[in-house]
C-alpha positions as CSV (number, residue, x, y, z in Angstrom):
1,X,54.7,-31.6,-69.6
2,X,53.2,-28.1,-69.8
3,X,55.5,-25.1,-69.6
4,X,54.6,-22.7,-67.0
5,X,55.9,-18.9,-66.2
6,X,54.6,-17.0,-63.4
7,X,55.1,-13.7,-61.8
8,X,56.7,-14.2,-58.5
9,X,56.4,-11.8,-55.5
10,X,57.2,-11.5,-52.2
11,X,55.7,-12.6,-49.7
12,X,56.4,-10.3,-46.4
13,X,53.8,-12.2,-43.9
14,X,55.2,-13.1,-40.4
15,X,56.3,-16.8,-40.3
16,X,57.2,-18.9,-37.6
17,X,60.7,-20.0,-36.6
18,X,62.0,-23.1,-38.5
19,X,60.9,-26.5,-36.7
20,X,62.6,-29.1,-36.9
21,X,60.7,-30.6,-39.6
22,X,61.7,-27.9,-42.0
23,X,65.2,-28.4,-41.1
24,X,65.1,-31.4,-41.8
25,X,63.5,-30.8,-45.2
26,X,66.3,-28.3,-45.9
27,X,69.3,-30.6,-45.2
28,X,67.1,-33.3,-47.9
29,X,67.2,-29.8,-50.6
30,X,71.0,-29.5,-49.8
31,X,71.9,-33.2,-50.0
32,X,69.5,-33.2,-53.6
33,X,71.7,-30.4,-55.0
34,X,75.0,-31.7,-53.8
35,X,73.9,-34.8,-56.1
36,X,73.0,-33.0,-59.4
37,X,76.3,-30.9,-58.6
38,X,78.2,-34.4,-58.6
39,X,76.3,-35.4,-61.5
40,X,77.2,-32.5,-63.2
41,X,80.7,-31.8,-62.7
42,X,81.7,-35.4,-61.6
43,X,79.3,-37.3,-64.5
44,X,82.1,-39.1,-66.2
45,X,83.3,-40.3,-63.0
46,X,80.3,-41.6,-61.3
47,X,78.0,-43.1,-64.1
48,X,79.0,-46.4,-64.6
49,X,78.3,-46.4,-68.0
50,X,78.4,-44.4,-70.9
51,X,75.6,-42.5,-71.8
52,X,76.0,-42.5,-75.9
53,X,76.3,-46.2,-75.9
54,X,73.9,-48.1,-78.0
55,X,72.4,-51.8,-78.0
56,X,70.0,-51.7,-80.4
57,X,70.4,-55.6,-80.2
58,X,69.0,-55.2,-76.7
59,X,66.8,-52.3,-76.8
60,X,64.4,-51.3,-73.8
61,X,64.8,-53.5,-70.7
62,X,63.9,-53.5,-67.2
63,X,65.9,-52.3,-64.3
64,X,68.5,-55.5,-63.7
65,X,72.0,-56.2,-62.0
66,X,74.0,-54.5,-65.1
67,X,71.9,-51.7,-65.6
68,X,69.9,-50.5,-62.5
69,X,67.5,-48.5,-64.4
70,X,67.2,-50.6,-67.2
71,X,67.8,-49.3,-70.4
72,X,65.9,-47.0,-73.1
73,X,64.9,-47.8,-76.8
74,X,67.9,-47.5,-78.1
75,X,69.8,-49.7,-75.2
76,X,71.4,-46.9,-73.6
77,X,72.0,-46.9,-69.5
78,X,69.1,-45.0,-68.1
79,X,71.0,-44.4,-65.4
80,X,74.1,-43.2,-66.7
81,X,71.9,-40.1,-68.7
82,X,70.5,-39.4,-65.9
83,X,73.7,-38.6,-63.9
84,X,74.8,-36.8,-67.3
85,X,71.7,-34.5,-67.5
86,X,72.7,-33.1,-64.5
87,X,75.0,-30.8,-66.4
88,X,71.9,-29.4,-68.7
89,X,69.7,-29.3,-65.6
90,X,72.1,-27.4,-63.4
91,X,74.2,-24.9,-65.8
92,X,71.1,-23.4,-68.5
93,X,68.9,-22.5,-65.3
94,X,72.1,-21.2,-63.4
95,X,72.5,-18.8,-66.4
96,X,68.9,-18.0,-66.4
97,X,68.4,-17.0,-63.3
98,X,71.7,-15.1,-62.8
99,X,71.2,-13.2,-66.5
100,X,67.6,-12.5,-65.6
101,X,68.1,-10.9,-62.0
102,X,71.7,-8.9,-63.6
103,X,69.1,-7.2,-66.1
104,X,66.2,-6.8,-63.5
105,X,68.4,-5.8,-60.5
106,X,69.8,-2.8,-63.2
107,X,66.5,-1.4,-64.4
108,X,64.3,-2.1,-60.7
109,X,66.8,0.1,-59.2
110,X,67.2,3.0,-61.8
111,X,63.3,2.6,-62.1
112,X,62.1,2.4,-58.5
113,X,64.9,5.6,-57.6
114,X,64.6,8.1,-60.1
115,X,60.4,7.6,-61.0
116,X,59.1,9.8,-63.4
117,X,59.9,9.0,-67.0
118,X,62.3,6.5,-66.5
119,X,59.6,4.4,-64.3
120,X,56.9,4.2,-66.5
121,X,58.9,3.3,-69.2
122,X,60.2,0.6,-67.4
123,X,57.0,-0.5,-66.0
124,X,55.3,0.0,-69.1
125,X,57.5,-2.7,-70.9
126,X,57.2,-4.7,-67.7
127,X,53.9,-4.8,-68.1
128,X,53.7,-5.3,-71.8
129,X,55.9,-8.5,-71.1
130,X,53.3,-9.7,-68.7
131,X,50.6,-9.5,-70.7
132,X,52.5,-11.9,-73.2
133,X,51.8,-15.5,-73.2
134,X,55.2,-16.2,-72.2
135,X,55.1,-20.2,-72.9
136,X,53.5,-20.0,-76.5
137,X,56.1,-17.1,-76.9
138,X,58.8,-19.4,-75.7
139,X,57.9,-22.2,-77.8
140,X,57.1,-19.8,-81.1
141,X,60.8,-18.1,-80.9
142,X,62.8,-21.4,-79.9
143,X,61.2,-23.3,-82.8
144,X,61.1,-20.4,-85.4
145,X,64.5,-18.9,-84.9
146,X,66.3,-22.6,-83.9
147,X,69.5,-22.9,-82.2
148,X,68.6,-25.5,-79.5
149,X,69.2,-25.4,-75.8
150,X,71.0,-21.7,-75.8
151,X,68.5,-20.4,-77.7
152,X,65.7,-21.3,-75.1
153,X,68.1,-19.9,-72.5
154,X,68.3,-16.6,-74.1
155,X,64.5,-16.7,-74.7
156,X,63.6,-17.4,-70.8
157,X,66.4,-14.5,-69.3
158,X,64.1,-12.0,-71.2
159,X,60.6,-13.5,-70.3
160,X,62.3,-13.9,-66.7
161,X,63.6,-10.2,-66.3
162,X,60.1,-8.5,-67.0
163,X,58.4,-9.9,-63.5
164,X,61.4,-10.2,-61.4
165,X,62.0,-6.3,-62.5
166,X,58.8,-5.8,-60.5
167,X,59.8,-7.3,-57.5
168,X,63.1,-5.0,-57.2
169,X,61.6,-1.9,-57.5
170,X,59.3,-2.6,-55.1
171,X,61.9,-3.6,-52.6
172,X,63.6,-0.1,-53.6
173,X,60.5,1.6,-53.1
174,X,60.3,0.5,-49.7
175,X,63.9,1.8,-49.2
176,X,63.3,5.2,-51.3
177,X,61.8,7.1,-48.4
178,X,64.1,6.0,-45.6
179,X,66.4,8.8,-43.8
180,X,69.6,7.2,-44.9
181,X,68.7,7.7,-48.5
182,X,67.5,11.4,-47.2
183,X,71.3,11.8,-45.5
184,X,72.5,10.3,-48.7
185,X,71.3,13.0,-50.7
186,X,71.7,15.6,-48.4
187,X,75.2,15.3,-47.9
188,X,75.7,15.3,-52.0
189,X,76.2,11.3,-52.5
190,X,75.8,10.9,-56.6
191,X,73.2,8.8,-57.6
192,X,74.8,5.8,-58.6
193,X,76.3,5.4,-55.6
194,X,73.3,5.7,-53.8
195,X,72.1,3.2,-55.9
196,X,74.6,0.6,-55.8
197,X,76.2,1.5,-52.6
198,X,73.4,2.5,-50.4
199,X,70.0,0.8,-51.4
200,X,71.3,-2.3,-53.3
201,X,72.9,-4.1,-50.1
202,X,69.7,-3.5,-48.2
203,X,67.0,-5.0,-50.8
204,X,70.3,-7.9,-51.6
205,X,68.3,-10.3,-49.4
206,X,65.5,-10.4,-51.7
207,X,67.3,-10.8,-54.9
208,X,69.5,-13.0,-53.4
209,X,66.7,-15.7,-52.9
210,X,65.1,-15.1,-55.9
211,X,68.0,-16.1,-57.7
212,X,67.6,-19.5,-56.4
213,X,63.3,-19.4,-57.3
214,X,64.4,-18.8,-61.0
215,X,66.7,-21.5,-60.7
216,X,64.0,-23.8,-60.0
217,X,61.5,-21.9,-62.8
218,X,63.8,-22.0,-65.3
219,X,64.7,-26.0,-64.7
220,X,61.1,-26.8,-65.2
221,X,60.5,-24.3,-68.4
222,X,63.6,-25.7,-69.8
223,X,62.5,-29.5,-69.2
224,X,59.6,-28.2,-71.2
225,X,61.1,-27.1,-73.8
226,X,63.3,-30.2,-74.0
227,X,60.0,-32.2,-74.0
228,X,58.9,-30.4,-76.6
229,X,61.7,-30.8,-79.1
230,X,62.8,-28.0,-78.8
231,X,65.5,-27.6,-76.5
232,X,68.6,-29.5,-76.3
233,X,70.1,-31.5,-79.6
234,X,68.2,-35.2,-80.3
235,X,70.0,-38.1,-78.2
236,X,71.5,-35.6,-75.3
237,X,71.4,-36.9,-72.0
238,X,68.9,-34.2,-71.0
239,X,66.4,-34.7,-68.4
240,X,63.5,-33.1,-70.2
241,X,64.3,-34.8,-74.0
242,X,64.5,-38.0,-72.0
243,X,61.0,-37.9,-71.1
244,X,59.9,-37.2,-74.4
245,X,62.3,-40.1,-76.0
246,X,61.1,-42.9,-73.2
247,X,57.6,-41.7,-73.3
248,X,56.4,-45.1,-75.2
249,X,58.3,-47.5,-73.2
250,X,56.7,-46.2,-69.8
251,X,55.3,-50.0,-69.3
252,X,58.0,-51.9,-70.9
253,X,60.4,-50.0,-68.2
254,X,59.0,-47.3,-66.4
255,X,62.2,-46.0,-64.8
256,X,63.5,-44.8,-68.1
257,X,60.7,-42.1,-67.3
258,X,60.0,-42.0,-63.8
259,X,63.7,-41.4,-62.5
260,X,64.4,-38.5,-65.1
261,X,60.8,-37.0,-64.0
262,X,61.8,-37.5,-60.2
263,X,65.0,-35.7,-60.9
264,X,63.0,-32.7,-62.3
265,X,60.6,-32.4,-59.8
266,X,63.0,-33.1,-56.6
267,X,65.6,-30.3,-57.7
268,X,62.8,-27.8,-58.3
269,X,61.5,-28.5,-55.3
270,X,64.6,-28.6,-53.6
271,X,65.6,-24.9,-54.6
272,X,62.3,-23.5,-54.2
273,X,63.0,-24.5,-50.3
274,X,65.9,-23.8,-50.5
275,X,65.0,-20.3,-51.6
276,X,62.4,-19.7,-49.6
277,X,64.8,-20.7,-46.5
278,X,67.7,-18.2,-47.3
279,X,64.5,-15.4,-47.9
280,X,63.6,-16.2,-44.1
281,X,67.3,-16.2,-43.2
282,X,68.4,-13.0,-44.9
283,X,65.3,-10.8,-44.2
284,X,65.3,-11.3,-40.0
């Protein structure tokens, strides 16, 4: 698995009304993410085994009547990690994404309103951030400084803040020359409350659904990491470390790493829809 971190921007292109295929496709992202939000809050409940457990008198095995996805090297229910690395899956990327648009959603508005020194020295950090190679720097600062899962959490709000900075002060740009920010000013409003009171409801939409896009980014980057080694803690039922643990047994039982690689992929792309469907909901 490769880590990938990409500037996102907005796409403002007409689009045609939702068909009934895409609704469809939506109510599938919903029902996805009501799973991993069962699995993650309910884990203990629903998995019908426990994830620690070892048989190292059984080791790997097929996907049978007592264990429906078989079990790993170690004899541990593939299944019941699985529904227990929905809590790693769904709380680090939930703080990344809310950390990382709290920071950019600050400095996009104070640099897209006021200009002048403030924005270049804004943008100027943006744009040495983008010229990083955020996954080596990822990788580089989560193994050199240590501290596991947080660590890499910390590490991706920064990388995340620098490009999704961009995106808000162009939304305030767009809102910058418009008469109500000219009555605003006009009538004496102070500048934080133009700020927060005046432009930050009206460029809302577009945060709001980028929110849910680094949800999904940061799910796949921390996956990475976790396939790497160097996110979460050795023998934590984490989707990521699980495809690096079951990586030699794909043909002895290849759900150990299909199903954990399936959860990845069909919450990313759940949210990403999910995203992009608020976007055209928020913005008509």
């Amino acid at each position: 698995m490769s880590l990938h971190l990409e500037e996102k921007s907005v796409d403002r292109t007409p689009r045609a009304r939702t068909t009934g295929g895409i609704t469809i496709g939506i109510a599938l992202s919903f029902c996805v993410m009501a799973i991993v939000l069962v699995c993650a809050f309910f884990g203990g409940s629903v998995a019908p085994d426990s994830p620690f457990a070892q048989r190292l008198e059984l080791g790997d095995t097929p996907p049978s009547a007592e264990f429906l996805a078989g079990t790993d090297l170690l004899g541990r229910d593939v299944l019941s990690r699985v529904i227990y690395g929905g809590w790693t899956a769904l709380v680090g990327p939930i703080v990344v994404a809310v950390g990382a648009w709290m920071i950019a959603t600050i400095l996009g508005l104070v640099s897209g309103y006021l200009g002048g020194w403030v924005d270049s020295a804004i943008m100027r950090w943006v744009d040495f951030m983008l010229a990083l190679p955020a996954p080596l720097i990822a990788i580089v600062v989560v193994g050199v400084v240590g501290g596991g899962y947080w660590t890499a959490v910390l590490v991706l709000i920064i990388l995340f803040t620098a490009p999704d900075t961009r995106i808000v002060r162009s939304a305030v740009l767009e809102q910058r020359p418009r008469p109500y920010i000219d009555a605003a000013r006009a009538l004496g409003i102070s500048k934080t409350r133009i700020l927060f009171v005046h432009i930050l409801p009206n460029v809302l939409p577009i945060i709001l659904a980028y929110v849910v896009l680094d949800f999904a980014f940061a799910l796949v980057n921390l996956a990475g990491l976790s396939f790497l080694g160097l996110g979460v803690e050795p023998g934590t039922p984490d989707w990521g470390r699980m495809l690096f643990e079951n990586r030699t047994i794909l043909f002895t039982n290849p759900m150990a790493l299909l199903l954990p690689a399936a959860m990845v992929i069909l919450t990313a792309v759940s949210m990403n829809l999910i995203g992009d469907w608020l976007f055209e909901r928020l913005t008509r």
